[in-house]
Kinemage of the C-alpha trace (Angstrom):
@kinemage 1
@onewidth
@group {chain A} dominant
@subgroup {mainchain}
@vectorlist {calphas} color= white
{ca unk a 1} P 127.516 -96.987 -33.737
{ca unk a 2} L 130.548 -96.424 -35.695
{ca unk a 3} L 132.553 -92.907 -34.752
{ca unk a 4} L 133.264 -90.549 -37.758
{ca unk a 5} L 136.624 -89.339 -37.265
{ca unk a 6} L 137.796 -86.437 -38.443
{ca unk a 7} L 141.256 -85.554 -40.696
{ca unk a 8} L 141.905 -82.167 -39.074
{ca unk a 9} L 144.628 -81.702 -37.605
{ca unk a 10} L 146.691 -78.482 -35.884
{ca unk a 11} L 148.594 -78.422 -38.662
{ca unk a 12} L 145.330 -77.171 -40.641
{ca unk a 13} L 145.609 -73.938 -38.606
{ca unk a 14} L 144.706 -71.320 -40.501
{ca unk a 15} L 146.993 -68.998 -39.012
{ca unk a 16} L 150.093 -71.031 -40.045
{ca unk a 17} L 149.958 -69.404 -43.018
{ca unk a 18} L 148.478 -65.734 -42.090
{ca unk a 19} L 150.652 -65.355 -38.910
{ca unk a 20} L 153.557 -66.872 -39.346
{ca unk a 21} L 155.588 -64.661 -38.213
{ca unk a 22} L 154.444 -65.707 -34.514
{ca unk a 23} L 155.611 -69.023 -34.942
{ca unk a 24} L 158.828 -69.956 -32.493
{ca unk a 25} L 161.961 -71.034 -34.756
{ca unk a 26} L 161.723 -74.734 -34.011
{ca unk a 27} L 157.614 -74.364 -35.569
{ca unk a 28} L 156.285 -74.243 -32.016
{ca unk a 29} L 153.808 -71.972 -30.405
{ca unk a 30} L 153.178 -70.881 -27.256
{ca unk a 31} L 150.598 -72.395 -25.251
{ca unk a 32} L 148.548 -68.747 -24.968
{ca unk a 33} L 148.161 -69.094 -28.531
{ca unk a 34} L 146.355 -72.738 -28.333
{ca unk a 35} L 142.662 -73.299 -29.120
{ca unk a 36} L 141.784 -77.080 -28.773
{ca unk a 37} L 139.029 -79.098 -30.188
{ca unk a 38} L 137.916 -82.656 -29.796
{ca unk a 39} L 134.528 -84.865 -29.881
{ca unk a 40} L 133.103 -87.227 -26.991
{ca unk a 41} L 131.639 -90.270 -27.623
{ca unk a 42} L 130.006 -92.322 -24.817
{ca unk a 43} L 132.383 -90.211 -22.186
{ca unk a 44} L 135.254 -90.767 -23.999
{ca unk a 45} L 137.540 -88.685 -25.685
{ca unk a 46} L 138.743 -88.676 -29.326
{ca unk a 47} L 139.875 -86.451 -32.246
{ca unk a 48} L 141.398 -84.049 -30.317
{ca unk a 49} L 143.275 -81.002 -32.504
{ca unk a 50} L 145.472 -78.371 -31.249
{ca unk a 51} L 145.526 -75.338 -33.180
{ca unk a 52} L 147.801 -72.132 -33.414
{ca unk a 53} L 145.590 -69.649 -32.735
{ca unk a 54} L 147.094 -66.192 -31.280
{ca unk a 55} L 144.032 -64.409 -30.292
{ca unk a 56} L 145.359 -62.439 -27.529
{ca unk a 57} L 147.589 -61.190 -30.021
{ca unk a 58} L 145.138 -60.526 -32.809
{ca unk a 59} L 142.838 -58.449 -29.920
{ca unk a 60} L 145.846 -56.451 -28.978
{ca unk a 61} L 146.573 -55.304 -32.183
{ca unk a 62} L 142.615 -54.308 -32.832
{ca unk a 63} L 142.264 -56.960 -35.432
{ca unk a 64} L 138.775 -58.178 -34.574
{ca unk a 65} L 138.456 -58.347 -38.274
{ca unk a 66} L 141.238 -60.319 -39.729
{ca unk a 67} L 140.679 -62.795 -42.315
{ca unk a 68} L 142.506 -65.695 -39.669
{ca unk a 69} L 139.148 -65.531 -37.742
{ca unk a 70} L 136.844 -66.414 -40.442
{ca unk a 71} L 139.367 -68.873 -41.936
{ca unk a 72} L 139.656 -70.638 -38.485
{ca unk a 73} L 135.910 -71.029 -37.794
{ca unk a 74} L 135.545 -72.287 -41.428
{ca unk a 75} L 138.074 -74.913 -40.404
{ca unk a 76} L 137.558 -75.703 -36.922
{ca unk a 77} L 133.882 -74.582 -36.369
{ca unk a 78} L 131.708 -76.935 -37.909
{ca unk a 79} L 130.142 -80.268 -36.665
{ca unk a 80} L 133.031 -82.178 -37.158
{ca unk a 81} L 134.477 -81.330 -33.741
{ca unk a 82} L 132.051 -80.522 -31.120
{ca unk a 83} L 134.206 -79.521 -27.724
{ca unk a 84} L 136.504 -76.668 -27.475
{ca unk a 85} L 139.274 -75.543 -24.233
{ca unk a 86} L 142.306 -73.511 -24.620
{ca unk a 87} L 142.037 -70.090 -25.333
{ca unk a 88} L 138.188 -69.352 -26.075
{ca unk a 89} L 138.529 -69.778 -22.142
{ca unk a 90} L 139.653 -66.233 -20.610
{ca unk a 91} L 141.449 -67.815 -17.677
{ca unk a 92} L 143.237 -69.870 -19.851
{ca unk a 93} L 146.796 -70.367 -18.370
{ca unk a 94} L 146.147 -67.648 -16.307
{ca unk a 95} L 144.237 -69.319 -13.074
{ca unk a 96} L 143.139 -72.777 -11.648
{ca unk a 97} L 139.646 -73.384 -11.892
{ca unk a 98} L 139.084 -75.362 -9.149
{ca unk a 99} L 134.804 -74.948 -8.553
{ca unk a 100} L 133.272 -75.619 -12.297
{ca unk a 101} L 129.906 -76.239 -12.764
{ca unk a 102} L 130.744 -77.935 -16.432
{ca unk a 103} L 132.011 -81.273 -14.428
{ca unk a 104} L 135.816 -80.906 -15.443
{ca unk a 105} L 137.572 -78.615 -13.654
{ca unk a 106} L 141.117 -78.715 -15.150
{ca unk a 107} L 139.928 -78.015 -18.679
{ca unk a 108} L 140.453 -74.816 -19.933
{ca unk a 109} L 143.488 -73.888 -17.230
{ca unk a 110} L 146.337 -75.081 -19.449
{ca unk a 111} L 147.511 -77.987 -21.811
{ca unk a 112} L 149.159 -79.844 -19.085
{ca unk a 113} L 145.556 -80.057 -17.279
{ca unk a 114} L 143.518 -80.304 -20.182
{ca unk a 115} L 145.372 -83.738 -21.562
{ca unk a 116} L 145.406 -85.308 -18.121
{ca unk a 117} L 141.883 -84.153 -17.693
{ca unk a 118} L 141.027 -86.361 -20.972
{ca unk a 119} L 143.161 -88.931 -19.508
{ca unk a 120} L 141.124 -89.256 -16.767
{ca unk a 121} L 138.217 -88.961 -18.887
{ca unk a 122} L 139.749 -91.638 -21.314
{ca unk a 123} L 140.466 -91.887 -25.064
{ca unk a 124} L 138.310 -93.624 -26.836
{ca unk a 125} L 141.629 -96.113 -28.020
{ca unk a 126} L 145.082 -95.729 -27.347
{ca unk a 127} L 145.466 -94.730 -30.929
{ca unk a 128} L 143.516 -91.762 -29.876
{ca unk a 129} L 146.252 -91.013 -27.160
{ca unk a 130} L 148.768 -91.267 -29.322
{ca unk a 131} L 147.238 -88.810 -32.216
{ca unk a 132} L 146.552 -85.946 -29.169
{ca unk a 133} L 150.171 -86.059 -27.447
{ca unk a 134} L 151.064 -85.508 -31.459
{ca unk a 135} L 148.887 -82.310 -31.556
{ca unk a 136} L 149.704 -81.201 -27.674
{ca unk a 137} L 153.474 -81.652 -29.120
{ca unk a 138} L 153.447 -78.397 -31.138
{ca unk a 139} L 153.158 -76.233 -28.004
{ca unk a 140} L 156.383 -74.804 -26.755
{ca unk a 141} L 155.487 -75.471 -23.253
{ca unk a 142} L 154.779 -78.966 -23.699
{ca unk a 143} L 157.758 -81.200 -23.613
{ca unk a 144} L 156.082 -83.772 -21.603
{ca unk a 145} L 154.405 -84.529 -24.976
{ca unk a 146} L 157.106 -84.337 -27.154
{ca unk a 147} L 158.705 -87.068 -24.931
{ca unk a 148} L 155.681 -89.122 -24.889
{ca unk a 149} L 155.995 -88.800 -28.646
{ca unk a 150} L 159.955 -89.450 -28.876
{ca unk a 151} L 159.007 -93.155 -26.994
{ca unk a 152} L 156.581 -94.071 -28.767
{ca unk a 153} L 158.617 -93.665 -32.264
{ca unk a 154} L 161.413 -95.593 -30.247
């Protein structure tokens, strides 16, 4: 079977353009503020996307109705990607989830945990790898990618 791939990216994130006033100076976002997709095929993991998406802040300011919602889920929630982590998970960078009934207990703690989780998993090619350090690069907290990234350009 041949695996449809998708052309999202992070950089698709609706709220890029209706919050970006959140944004850091350097285009970065904090890792709170990261929702991540990706697909599984045969256990392995591919088209991961990391998307700005500042829900805490969008709950704190009583905006359960914002346009950024329905934007996001007409980007992000359809059949292209079929796995989610980041912040949809309420402990997310808050806790370690050490006892999870879902079979992978670092996803859904923080980025750090959630890419070496899919390392362990495995991408389904190294060009795979390479395209979700990219997306895990846009989160402040995340240097460890952007290095990854800065050696691989080398």
């Amino acid at each position: 079977m041949q695996v449809k791939r998708t052309e999202l990216s992070g950089l698709d994130s609706p709220s890029f353009v209706w919050l970006p006033y959140l944004l850091l100076d350097d285009r970065l976002f904090f890792a709170k503020d990261a929702k991540i997709y990706f697909n599984m095929y045969k256990g392995k993991v591919y088209d991961v996307v990391v998307a700005f998406f500042p829900s805490d802040y969008l709950t704190q300011k009583g905006y359960s109705d914002h346009p950024v919602y329905s934007a996001n889920a007409s980007v992000f929630n359809k059949e292209e990607l079929s796995c989610s982590s980041g912040n949809c998970f309420s402990d997310w960078m808050k806790t370690v989830r050490d006892d999870c009934s879902d079979g992978f207990p670092s996803i859904g703690n923080s980025p750090y945990e959630d890419f070496r989780t899919f390392e362990e998993m495995g991408f389904l090619d190294n060009t795979e790898r390479a395209r979700a350090l990219k997306e895990f690069s846009r989160i402040k907290e995340c240097d460890w990618a952007r290095e990854f990234c800065s050696k691989m350009e080398e």
